[in-house]
Residue, then its C-alpha position, 0 to 999 in steps of 0.5 A: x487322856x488320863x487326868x492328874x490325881x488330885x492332890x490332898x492336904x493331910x493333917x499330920x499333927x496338932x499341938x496346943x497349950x493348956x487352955x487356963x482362964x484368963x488373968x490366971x497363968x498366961x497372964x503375962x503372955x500375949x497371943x504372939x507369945x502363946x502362939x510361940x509356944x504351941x508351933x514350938x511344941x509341934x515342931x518339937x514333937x513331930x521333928x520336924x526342922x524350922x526350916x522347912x516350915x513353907x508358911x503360916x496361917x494364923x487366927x485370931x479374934x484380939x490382935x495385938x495392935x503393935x503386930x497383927x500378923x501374928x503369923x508372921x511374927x511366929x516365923x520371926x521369933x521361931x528363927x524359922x526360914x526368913x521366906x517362911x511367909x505367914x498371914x493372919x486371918x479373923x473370923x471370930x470364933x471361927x478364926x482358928x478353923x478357917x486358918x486351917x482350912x485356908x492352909x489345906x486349900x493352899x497345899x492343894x492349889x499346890x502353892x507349899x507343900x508344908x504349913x502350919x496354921x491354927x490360932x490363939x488369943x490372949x483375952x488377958x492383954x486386950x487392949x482397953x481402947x480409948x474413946x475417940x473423942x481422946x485419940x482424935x484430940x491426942x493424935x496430932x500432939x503425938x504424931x505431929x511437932x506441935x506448938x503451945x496453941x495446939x495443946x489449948x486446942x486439944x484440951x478444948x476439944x476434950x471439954x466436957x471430961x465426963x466422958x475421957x475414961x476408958x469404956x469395959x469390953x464387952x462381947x456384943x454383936x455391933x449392929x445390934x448391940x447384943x451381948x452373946x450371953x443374950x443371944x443364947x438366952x433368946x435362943x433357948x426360948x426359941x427352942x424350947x432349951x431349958x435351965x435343967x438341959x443346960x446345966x446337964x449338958x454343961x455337967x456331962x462336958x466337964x465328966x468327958x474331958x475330965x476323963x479324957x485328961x485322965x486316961x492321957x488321951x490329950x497327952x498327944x496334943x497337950x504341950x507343956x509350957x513354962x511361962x515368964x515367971x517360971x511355972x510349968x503348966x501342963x493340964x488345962x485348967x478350967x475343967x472340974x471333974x467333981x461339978x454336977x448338976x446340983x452344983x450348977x443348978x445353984x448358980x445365978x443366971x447372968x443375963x436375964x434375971x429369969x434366966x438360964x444361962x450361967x457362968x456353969x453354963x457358958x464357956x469361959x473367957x480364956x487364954x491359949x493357942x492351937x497349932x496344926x501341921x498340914x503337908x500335902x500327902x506325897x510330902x507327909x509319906x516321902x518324909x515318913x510321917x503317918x497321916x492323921x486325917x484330911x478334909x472332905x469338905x467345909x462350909x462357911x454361912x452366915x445368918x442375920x444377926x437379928x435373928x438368932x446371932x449363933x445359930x449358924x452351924x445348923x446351916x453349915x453342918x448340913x452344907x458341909x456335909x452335902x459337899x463331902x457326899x454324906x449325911x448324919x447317918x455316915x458320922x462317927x463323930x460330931x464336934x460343936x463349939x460349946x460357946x453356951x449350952x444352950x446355943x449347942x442344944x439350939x443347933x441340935x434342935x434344929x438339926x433334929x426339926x423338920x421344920x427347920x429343914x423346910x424353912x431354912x434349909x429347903x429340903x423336906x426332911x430334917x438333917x438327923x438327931x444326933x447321938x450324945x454319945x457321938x457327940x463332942x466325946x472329950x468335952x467342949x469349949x465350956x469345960x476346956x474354955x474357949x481362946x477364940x482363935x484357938x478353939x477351931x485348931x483345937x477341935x481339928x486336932x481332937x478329931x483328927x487324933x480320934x479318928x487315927x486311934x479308933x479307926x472310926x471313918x469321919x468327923x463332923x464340925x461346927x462352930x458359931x461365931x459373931x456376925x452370925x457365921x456358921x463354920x464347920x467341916x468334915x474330916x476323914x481318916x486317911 
């Protein structure tokens, strides 16, 4: 008996914001309205109509409090079908990525045969969180009918007051308590990643997507966007063509007062939103669009976060690439989030170490070295930034767009993400 064809999700298209440093042009706009704009754009561009959007997967990292499902609040203030389900999903910086991947196995289970999915984040409108010694003394006053006794009581509850102020964000691991600007400081010891690696790398980032806005290859991804206060933006804002190496050379370390990670060297806290338009491939060709690129495969690990909290994508890269049927060699082009220089460097060494393949990997020999001119070839999350749910969507977009214009065959991803998660795929031309 002949079996059923599977069917295949196919990427057709993929829009984003420009990604702009936070407290800067977005400022006013919150993630649900940056994720507004990056599905208005896409279905401006592809024409393809509201309603035939079947569902929505989104990513985040700070979900607004009021409304989380940011997914669902797209198809609501899109004015998209009402059945138009949506559901969000965070997995720290991997977030946008794994909205992707859940919309291709959605379209492949045969669940909808139309989605889109990707991610934002607004690092400008996160919420300052109250000390709970505040909330748990004020909740029942404001939710409850309370008498002049219980007032007395909330104040008694409050004593001393020293400690009533609102504590400073910070991007650190909960169960260590260590800030990623340290993990990738460690890291950099463990593999031997020094200062002048990191600002080199950090240069060449810059140079490639300065160039890649130059000769308009993100024109077909880029959107513009008009924010409340009436500025158009159109260009990401944070990538500088003129730094070098001596510029970067020059700035303080940030975490260690030995140290080698800098704000030249890291990736920014930033503000934007990533869409992506997935159809299952009878869908996509009986409605004439020309697909782009398709999964072959994706892994998501994770690894303790004592060790080395970011160093995750030298596990997932090889697994994805061992479900697709591939090794290194059959690559055209690597993507890896640039979270810092040095945890990119650190991954690389670690794809590149026989070592590390016997001990972490079981197998006898390393995964490969990567070829730099291969590698992340329009700038990364330290020269474009890095809107933590948006970042994944971004990369699929980039990778799926190049491997349509050049006809190279596939693409290998990888990105770090807190809790010590590795998440990465491997996509091919269709």
């Amino acid at each position: 008996m002949a079996t059923k064809a599977a069917r295949r999700a196919v990427i057709v298209s993929g829009a984003r914001t420009p990604f702009v440093r936070a407290f800067t042009g977005y400022t006013r706009m919150d993630s649900i309205a940056l994720a507004d704009a990056a599905v208005r754009g896409l279905l401006e561009r592809t024409g393809l109509p509201g309603a035939q959007v079947q569902a929505i997967v989104w990513g985040g990292v700070i979900l607004p409090s009021a409304a989380p499902n940011i997914a669902r609040e797209i198809a609501l203030d899109l004015r998209l079908d009402p059945g138009c389900e949506g559901y969000t999903v965070t997995r720290a910086c991997a977030s946008g990525l794994q909205a992707v991947t859940s919309a291709a196995a959605a379209i492949e289970r045969g669940e909808y045969d139309i989605m889109i999915a990707g991610g934002s984040d607004s690092t400008s409108n996160a919420e300052v969180k109250l000390p709970q010694k505040v909330v748990h003394a004020a909740a029942p006053l404001a939710l409850g009918k309370p008498k002049p006794k219980d007032y007395l009581s909330a104040l008694t509850q409050l004593a001393p007051f020293t400690d009533l102020l609102p504590s400073r964000p910070k991007i650190a691991e909960r169960t260590t308590g260590e800030v990623m600007g340290e993990s990738a400081e460690k890291m950099a010891r463990i593999h031997g990643v020094s200062r002048a690696d990191q600002d080199e790398f950090a240069a060449r980032s810059h140079h490639r997507a300065a160039a890649a806005i130059d000769s308009g290859r993100f024109d077909d991804e880029v959107l513009r966007v008009r924010t409340p206060e009436g500025t158009e933006i159109a260009r990401d804002g944070l990538v500088r063509g003129d730094t070098s190496i001596e510029k970067l050379s020059k700035l303080k370390p940030v975490f260690a007062e030995n140290g080698t990670v800098t704000a030249g060297n890291a990736s920014p806290l930033t503000d934007g939103a990533s869409a992506v338009l997935l159809m299952s491939e009878e869908k996509a060709l009986e409605l004439g669009y020309r697909p782009l690129a398709a999964f072959r495969s994706w892994s998501y690990v994770s690894v303790d976060p004592t060790d080395q909290v970011l160093i995750g994508p030298a596990i997932s890269m090889p697994r994805a690439l061992d479900k697709a049927g591939m090794s290194l060699s059959d690559i055209d082009f690597v993507d890896i989030h640039e979270a810092f220089a040095a945890q990119t460097l650190s991954v690389l060494a670690a794809l590149g170490s026989t070592e590390w393949a016997k001990t972490r990997l079981d197998r006898d020999t390393a995964v490969g070295e990567v070829d730099l001119d291969t590698l992340n070839v329009h700038g990364g999350s330290v020269s474009l930034g890095h809107p933590f749910g948006a970042t994944g969507a971004r990369m699929v977009t980039t990778m799926a767009n190049e491997l349509a214009r050049t006809g190279k065959n596939a693409a290998l991803l990888g990105i770090c993400a807190a809790g010590g998660i590795g998440a990465s795929a491997v996509l091919e031309r269709v």
